[in-house]
C-alpha beads as a LAMMPS data file, in Angstrom:
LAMMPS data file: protein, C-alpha beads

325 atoms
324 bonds

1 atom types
1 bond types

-500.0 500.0 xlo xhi
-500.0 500.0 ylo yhi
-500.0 500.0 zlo zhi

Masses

1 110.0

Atoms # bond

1 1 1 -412.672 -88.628 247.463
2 1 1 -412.976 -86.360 244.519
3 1 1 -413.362 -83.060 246.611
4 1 1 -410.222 -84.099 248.975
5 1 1 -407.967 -84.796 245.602
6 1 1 -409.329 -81.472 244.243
7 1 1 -408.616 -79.821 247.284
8 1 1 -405.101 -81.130 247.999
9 1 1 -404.048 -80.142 244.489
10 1 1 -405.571 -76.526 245.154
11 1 1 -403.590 -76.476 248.361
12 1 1 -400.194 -77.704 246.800
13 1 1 -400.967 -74.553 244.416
14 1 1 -401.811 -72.172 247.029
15 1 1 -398.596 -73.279 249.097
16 1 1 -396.548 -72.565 245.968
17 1 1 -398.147 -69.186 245.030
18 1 1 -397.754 -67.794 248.811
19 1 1 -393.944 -68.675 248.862
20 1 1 -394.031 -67.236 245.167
21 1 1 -395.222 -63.864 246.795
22 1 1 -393.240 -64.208 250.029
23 1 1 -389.997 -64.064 247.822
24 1 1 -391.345 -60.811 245.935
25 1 1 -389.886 -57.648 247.702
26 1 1 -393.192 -55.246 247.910
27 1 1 -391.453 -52.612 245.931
28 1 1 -392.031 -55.404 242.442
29 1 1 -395.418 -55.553 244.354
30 1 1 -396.213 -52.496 244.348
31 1 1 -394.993 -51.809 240.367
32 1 1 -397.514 -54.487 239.314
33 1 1 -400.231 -52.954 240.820
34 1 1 -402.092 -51.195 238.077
35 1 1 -401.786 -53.723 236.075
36 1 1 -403.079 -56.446 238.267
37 1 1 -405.852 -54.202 238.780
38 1 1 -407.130 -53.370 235.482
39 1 1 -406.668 -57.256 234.594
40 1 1 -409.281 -58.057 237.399
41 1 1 -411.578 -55.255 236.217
42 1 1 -411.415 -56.473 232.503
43 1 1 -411.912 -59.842 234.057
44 1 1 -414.957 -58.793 235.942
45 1 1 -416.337 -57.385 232.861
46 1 1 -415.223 -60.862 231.162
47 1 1 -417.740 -62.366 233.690
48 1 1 -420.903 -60.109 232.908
49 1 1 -420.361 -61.171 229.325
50 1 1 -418.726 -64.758 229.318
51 1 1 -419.302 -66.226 232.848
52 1 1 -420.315 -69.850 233.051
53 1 1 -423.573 -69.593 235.752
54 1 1 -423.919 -71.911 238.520
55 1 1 -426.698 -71.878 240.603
56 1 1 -428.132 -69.018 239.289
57 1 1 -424.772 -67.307 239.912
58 1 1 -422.066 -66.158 236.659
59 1 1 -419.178 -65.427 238.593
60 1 1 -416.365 -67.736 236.816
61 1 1 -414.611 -67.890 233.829
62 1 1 -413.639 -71.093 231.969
63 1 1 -410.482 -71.758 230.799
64 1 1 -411.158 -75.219 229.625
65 1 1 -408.742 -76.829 231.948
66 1 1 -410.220 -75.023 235.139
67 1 1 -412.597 -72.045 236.194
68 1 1 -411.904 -69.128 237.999
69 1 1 -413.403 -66.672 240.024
70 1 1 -411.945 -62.996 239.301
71 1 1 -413.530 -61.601 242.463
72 1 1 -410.921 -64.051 244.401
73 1 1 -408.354 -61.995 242.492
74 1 1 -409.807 -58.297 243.221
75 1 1 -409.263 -59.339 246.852
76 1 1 -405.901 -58.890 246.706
77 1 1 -405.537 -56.288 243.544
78 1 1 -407.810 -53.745 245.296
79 1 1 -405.488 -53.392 248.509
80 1 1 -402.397 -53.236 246.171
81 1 1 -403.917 -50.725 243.924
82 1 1 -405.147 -48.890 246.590
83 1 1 -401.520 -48.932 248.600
84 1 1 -399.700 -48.497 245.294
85 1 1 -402.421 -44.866 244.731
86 1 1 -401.751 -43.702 248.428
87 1 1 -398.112 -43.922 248.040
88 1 1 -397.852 -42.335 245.150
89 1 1 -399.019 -38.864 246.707
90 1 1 -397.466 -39.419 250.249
91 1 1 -397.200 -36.540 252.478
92 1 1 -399.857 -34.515 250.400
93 1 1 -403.099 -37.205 250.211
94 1 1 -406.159 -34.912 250.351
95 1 1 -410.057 -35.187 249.911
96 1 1 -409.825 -35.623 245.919
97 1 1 -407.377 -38.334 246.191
98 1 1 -410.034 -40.238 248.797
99 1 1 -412.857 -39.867 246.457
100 1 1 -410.583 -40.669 243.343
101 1 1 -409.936 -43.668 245.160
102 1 1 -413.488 -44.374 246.220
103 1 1 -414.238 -44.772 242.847
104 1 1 -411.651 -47.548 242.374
105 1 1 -413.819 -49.402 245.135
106 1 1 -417.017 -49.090 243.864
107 1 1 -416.643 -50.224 240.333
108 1 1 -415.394 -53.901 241.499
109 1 1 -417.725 -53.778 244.042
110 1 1 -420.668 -53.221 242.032
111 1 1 -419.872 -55.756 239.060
112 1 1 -419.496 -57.975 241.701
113 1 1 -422.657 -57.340 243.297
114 1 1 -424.264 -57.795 239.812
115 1 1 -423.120 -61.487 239.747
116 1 1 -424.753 -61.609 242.204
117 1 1 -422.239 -62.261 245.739
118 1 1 -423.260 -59.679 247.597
119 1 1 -421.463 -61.229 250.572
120 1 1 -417.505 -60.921 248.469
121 1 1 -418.884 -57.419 247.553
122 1 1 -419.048 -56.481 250.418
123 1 1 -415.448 -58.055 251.680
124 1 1 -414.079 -56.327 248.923
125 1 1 -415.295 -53.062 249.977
126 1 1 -414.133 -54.107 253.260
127 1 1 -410.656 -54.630 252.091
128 1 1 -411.008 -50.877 250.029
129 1 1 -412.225 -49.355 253.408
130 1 1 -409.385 -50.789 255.174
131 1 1 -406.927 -48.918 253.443
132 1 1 -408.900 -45.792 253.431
133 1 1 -408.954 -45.778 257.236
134 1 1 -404.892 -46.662 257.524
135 1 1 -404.020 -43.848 255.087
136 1 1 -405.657 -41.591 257.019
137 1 1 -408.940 -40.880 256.541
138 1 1 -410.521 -38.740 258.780
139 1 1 -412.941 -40.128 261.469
140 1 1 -415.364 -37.532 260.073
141 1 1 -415.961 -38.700 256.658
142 1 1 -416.226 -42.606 257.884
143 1 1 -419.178 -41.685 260.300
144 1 1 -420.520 -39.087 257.042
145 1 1 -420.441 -42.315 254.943
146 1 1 -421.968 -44.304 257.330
147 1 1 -424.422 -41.911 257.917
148 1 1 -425.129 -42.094 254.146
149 1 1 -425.161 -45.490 253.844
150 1 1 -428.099 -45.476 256.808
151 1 1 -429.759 -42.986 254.377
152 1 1 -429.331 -45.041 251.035
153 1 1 -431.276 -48.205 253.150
154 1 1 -434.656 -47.798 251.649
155 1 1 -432.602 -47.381 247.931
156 1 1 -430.162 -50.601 248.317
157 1 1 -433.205 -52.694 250.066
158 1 1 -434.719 -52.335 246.291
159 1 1 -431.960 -53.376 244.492
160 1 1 -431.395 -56.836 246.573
161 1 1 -432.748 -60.026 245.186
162 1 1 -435.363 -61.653 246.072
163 1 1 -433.284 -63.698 247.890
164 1 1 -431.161 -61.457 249.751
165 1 1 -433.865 -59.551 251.378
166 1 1 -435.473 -63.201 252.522
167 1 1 -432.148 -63.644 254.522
168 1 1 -431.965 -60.380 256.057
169 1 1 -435.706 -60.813 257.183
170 1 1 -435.127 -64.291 258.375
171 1 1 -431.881 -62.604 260.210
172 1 1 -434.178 -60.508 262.122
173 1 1 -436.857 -63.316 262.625
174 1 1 -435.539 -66.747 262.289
175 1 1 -439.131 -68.805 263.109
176 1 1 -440.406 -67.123 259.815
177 1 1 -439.566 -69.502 257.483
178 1 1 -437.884 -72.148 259.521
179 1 1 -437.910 -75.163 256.644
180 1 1 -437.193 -72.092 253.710
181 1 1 -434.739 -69.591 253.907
182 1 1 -434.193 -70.184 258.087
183 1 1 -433.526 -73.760 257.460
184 1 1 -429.846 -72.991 257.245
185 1 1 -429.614 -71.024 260.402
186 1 1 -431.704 -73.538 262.751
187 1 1 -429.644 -76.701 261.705
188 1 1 -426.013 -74.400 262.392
189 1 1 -427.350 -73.247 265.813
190 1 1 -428.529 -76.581 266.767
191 1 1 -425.155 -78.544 265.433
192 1 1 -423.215 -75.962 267.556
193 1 1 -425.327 -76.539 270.502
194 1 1 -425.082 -80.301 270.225
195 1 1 -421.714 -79.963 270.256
196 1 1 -421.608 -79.015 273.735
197 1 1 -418.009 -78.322 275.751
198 1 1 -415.723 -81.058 274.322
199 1 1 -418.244 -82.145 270.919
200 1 1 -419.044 -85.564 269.905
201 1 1 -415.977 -86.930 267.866
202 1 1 -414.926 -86.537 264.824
203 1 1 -416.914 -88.147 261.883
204 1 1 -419.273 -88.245 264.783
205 1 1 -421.635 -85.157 264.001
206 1 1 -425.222 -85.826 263.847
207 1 1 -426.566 -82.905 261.987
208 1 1 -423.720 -83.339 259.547
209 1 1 -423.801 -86.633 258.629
210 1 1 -427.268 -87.209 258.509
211 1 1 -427.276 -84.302 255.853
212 1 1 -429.466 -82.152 258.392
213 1 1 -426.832 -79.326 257.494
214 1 1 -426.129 -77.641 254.045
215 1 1 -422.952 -76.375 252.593
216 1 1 -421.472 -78.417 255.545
217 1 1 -418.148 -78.263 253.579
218 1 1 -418.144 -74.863 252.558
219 1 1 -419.904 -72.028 254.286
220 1 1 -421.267 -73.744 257.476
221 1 1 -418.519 -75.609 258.037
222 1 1 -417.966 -74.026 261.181
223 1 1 -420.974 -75.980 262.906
224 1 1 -419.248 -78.723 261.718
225 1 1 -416.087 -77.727 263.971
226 1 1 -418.608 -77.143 266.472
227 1 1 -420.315 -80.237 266.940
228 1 1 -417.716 -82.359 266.662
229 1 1 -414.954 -81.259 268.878
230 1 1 -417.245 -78.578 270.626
231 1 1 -416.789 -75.632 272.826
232 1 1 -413.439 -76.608 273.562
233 1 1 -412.110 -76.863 269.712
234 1 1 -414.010 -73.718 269.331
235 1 1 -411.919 -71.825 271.475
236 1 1 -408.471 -73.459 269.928
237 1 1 -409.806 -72.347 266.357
238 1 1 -410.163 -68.820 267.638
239 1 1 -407.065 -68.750 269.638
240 1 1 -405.520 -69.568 266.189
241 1 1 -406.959 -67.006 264.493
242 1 1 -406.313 -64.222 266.826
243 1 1 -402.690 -65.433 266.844
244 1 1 -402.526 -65.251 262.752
245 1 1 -404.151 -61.816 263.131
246 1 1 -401.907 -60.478 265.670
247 1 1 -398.949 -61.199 263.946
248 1 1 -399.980 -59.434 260.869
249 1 1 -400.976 -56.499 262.872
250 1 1 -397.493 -56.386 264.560
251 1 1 -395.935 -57.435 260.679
252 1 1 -398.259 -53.943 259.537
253 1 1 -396.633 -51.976 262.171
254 1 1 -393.129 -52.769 261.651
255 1 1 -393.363 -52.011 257.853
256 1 1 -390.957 -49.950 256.488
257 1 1 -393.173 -48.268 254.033
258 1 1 -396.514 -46.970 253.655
259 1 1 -397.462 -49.192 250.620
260 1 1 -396.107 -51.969 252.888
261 1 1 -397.926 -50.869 255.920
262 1 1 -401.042 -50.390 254.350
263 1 1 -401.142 -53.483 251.855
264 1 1 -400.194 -55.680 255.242
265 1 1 -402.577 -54.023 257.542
266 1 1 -405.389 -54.284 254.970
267 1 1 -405.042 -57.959 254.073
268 1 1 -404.801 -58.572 257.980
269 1 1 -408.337 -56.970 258.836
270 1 1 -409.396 -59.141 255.569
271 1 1 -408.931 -62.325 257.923
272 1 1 -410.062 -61.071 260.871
273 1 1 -413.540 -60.399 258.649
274 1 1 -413.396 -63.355 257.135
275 1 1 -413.442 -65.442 260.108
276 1 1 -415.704 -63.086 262.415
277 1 1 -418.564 -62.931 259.197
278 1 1 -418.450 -66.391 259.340
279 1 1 -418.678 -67.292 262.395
280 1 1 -420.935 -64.634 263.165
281 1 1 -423.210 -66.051 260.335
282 1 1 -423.089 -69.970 261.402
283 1 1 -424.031 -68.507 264.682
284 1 1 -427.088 -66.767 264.171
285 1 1 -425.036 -62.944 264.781
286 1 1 -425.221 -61.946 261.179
287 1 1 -427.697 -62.871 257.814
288 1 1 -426.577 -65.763 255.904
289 1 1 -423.669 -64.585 253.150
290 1 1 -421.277 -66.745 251.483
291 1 1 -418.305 -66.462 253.130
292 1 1 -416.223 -69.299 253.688
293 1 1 -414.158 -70.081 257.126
294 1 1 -410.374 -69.011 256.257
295 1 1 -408.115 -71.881 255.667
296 1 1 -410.853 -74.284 256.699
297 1 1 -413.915 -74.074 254.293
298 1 1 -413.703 -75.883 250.866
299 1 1 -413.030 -74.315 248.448
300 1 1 -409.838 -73.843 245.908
301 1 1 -409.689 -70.522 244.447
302 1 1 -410.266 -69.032 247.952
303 1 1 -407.770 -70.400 249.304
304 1 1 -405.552 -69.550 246.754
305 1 1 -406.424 -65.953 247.479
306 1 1 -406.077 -65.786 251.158
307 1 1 -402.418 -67.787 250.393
308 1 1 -401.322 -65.073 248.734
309 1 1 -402.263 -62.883 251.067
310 1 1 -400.521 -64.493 253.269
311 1 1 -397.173 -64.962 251.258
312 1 1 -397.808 -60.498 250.892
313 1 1 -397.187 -60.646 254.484
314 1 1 -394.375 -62.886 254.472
315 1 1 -392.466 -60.876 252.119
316 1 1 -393.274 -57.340 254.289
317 1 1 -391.839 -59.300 256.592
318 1 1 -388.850 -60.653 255.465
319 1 1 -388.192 -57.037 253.475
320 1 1 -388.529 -54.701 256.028
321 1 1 -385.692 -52.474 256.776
322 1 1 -383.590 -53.400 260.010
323 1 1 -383.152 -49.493 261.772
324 1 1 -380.213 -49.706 263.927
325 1 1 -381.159 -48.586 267.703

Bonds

1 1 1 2
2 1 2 3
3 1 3 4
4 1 4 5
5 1 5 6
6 1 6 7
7 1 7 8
8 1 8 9
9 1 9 10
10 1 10 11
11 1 11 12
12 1 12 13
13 1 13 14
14 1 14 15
15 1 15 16
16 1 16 17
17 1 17 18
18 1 18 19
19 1 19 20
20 1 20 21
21 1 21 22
22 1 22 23
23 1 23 24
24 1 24 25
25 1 25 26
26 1 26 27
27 1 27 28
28 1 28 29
29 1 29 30
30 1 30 31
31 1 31 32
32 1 32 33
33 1 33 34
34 1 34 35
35 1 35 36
36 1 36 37
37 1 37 38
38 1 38 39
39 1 39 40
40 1 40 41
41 1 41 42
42 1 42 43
43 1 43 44
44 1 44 45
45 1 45 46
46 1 46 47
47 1 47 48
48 1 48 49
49 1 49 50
50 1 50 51
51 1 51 52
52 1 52 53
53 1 53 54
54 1 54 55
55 1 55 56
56 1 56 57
57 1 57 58
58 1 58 59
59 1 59 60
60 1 60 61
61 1 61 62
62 1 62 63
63 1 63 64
64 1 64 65
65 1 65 66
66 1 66 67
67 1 67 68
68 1 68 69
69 1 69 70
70 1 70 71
71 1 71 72
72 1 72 73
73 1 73 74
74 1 74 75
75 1 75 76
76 1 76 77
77 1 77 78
78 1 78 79
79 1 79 80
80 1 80 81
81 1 81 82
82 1 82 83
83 1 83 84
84 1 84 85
85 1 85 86
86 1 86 87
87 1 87 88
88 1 88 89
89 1 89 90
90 1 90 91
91 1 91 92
92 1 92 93
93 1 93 94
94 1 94 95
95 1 95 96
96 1 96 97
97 1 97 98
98 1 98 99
99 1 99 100
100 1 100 101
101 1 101 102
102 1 102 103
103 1 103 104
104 1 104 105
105 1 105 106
106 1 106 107
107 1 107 108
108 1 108 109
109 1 109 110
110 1 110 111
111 1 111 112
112 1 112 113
113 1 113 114
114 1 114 115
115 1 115 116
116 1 116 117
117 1 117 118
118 1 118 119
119 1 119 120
120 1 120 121
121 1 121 122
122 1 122 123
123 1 123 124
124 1 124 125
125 1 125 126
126 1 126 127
127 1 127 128
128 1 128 129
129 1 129 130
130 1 130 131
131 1 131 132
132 1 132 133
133 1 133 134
134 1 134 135
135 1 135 136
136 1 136 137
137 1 137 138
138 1 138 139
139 1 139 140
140 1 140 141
141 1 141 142
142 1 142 143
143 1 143 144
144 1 144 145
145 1 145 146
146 1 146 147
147 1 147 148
148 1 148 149
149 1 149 150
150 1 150 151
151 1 151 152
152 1 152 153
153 1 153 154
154 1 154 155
155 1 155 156
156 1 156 157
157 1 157 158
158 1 158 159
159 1 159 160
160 1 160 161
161 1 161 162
162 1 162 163
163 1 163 164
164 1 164 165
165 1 165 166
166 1 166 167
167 1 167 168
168 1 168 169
169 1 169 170
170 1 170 171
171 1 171 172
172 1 172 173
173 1 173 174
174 1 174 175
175 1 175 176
176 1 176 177
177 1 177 178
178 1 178 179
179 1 179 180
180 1 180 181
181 1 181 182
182 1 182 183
183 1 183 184
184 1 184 185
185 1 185 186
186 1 186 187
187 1 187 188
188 1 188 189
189 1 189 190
190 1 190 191
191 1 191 192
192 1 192 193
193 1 193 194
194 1 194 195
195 1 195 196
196 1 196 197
197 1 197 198
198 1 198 199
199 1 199 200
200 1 200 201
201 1 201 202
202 1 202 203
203 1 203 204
204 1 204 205
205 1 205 206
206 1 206 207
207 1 207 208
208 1 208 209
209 1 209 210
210 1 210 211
211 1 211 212
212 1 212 213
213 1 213 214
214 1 214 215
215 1 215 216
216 1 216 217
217 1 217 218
218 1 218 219
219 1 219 220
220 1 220 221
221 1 221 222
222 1 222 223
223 1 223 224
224 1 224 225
225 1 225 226
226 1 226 227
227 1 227 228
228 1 228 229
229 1 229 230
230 1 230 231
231 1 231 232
232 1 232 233
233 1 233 234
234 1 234 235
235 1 235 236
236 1 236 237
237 1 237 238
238 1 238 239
239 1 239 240
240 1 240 241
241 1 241 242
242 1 242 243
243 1 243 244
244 1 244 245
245 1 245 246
246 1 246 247
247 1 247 248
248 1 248 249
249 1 249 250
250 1 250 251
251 1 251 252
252 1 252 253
253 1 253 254
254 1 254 255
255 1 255 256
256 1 256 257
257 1 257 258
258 1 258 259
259 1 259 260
260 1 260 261
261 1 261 262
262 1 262 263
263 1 263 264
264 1 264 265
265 1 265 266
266 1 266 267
267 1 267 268
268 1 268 269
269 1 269 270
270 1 270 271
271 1 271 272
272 1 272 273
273 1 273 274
274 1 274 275
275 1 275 276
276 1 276 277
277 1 277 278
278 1 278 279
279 1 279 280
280 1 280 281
281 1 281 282
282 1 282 283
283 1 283 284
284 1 284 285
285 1 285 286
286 1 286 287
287 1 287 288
288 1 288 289
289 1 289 290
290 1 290 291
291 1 291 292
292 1 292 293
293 1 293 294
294 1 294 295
295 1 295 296
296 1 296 297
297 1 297 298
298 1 298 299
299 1 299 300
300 1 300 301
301 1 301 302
302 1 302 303
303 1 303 304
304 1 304 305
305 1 305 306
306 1 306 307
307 1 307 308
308 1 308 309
309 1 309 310
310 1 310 311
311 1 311 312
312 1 312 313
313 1 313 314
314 1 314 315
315 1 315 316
316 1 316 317
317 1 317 318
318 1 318 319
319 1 319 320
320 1 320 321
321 1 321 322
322 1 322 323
323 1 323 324
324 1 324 325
């Protein structure tokens, strides 16, 4: 009872933050940018130094009343910043303003990663990349990066966690370690398979309420949705989804500037790789990372964030200019 209180209050917040941002016209937006930026970066460093750890994990701040997560907060100041920096040189962007901002995408990302959460760094240097690819960035330099990145393999494996490389090695062979660091994987794959086409009810779940599954509210709580309304609700949730994402494609396109077009399109790939990590994850596709389900996991200060996001779409939206045809 205490988590659906908690949640409902988060929620009520969330629904008053994204109509908070939907009434913002993206030009204010856009002005408080920088400064939403640097206040996320200060409170990143506030986490190296301050953070209260959980689980092994410092990635909040306390506030006595509540605790936060500042890398909830980067998610939406990095496309803003980003947006806001490509704007501000429209018409003449070149290779030093890519790299200039390149380096506003690394130094969340990697005081993020230090937490550690390698699975929101890497989101957040989703969200980065996103924009870099909408405001222009030449096909060239994204396969040179990823060619680099290939390179770099050997030099990141080192600098993962114990932990981290047992998932990725687990990823690649699941019977490894299937009561250790597979256990997670083998109970989502078999709650989604006994879910079967139209899933056993809800409350009805088997491998979730005989505790078979972990994080069943949070990150895996998409082989929840899976075994209880099955293949069927599946295909509903993802309908859903693509609809949400469509629209904010089509909301992207219509924008009538480029810190609109790029802010919009950028937090609209940021659900699509929300919901395909996660899915991808709970279905044996990708290693385990914490990412949660959008607008389904638990979870208050993400939702919060992906509100937002959503109310930043709303108000592209509703402030785009009408041309006359």
């Amino acid at each position: 009872m205490q988590r659906v209180t908690s949640q409902l209050l988060s929620f009520g917040f969330a629904i008053a933050l994204m109509w908070l941002f939907a009434n913002i016209p993206p030009q204010t937006l856009a002005r408080a940018a920088v400064p939403l930026y640097v206040i996320a970066v200060l409170m990143l460093f506030g986490v190296a130094f301050f953070g209260v750890v959980v689980n092994g994990s410092r990635r909040w701040l306390n506030f006595g009343i509540a605790r936060f997560q500042p890398s909830e907060l980067m998610k939406i100041a990095l496309p803003l910043m980003l947006a806001w920096y490509f704007q501000k040189f429209e018409g003449r962007i070149g290779w030093t303003d890519f790299a200039l901002a390149v380096v506003l995408i690394v130094v969340p990302v990697y005081l993020i990663k230090r937490q550690p959460d390698l699975g929101t760094a890497l989101l957040i240097a989703a969200s980065g990349f996103y924009v870099l690819y909408l405001a222009g960035l030449s096909w060239k330099i994204m396969v040179g990066l990823v060619a680099l990145g290939a390179a770099a393999g050997p030099m990141v494996w080192q600098q993962l966690h114990d932990y981290q490389r047992e998932r990725i090695l687990t990823f690649l062979d699941p019977a490894r370690d299937p009561l250790g660091a597979g256990y997670h994987s083998t109970q989502a794959s078999i709650a989604l398979g006994s879910g079967g086409v139209t899933g056993k009810g809800w409350l009805n779940g088997t491998q979730t309420h005989l505790d078979f599954l972990p994080e069943r509210h949070t990150d895996f709580i998409f082989a929840v949705f899976g075994e209880e309304f099955g293949l069927i609700g599946n295909a509903v949730l993802l309908i859903l989804y693509l609809l949400l994402i469509g629209r904010g494609i089509v909301i992207a396109a219509n924008a009538s500037t480029l810190f609109a077009r790029l802010v919009a399109g950028a937090i609209t790939l940021m659900f699509f790789t929300y919901a395909f990590v996660n899915m991808s994850m709970v279905s044996g596709l990708l290693p385990v990372v914490g990412v949660p389900l959008p607008l389904v996991s638990y979870g208050g200060t993400a939702m919060i964030s992906l509100f937002i996001g959503l109310g930043v779409l709303m108000s592209v939206q509703a402030h785009r200019k009408l041309v006359a045809t």
